[in-house]
Wavefront OBJ file of the C-alpha trace (Angstrom):
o trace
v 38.450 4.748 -12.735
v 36.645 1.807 -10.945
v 37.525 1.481 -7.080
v 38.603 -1.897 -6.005
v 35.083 -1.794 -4.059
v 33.419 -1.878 -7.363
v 35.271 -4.546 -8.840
v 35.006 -6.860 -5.408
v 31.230 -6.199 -6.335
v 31.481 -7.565 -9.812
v 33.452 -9.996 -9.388
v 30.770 -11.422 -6.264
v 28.131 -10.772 -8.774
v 29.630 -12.515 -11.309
v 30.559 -15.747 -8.825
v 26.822 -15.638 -8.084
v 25.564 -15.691 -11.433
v 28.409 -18.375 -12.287
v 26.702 -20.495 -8.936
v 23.243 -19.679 -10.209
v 24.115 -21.897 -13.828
v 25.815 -24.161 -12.356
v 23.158 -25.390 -10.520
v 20.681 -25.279 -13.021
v 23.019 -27.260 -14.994
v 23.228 -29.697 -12.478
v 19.155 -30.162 -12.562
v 18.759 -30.037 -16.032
v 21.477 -32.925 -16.315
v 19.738 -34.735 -13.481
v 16.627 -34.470 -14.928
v 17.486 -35.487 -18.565
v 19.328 -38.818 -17.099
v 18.385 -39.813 -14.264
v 19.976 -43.100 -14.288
v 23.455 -41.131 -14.673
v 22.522 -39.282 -11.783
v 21.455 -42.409 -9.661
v 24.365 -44.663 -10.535
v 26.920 -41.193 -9.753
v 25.642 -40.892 -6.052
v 24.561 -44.655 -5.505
v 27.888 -45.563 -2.975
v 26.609 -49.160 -2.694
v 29.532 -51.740 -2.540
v 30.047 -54.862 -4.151
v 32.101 -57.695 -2.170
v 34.926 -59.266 -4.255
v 32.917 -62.528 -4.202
v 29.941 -60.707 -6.460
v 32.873 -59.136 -8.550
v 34.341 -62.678 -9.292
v 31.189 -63.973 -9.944
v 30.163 -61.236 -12.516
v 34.170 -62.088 -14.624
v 33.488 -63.819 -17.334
v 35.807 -66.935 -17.967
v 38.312 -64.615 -20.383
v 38.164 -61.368 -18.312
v 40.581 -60.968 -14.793
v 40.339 -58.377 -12.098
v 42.791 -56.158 -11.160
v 43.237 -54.015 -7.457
v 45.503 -51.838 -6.911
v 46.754 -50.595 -3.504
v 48.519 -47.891 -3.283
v 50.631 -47.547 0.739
v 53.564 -44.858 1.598
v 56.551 -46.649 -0.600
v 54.731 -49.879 -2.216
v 52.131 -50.723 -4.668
v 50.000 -54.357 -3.630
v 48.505 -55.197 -7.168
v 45.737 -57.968 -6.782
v 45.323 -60.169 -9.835
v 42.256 -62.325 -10.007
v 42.102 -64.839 -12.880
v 39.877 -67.623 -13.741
v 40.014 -68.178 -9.497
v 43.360 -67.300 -9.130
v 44.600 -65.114 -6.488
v 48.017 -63.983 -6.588
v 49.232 -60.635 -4.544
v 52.350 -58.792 -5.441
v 54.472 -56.063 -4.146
v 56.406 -52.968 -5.987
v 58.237 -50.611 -4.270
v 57.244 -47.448 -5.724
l 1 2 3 4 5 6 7 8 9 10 11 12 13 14 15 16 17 18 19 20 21 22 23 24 25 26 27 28 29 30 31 32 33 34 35 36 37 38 39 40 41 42 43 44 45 46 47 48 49 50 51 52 53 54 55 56 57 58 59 60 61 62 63 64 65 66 67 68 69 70 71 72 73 74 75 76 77 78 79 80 81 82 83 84 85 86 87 88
């Protein structure tokens, strides 16, 4: 019979090992595209302006806001600003 000692000891093991892949994973991935990588952890914002600018003239943006009790959806089109309000 295996004590519950033994099995907390496996199952640590185990975790570790699990950690151990994971991270290799996570370098090998890196490694093979870096531009994934670089655009994942880049936390650079763009102004709405620059987002505008980048619509082309059959495309519209869309923000949602999400408070307690209401939803505020932005819509952007062709220059037009026009924000709403649902109760949710």
């Amino acid at each position: 019979m295996i004590s519950d000692s033994s099995r907390l000891v496996n199952s640590l093991n185990q975790q570790f090992d699990l950690a151990i892949e994971q991270q290799q994973l996570i370098e090998a991935l890196e490694s093979k595209f870096p531009k994934y990588y670089r655009l994942k952890y880049d936390h650079q914002i763009i102004t709405i302006a620059d987002l505008q600018q980048s619509l082309q003239p059959d495309e519209a943006m869309i923000l949602l806001f999400l408070l307690v009790g209401v939803m505020l959806p932005l819509f952007d089109w062709k220059g037009t600003q026009r924000l709403s309000s649902i109760p949710i």
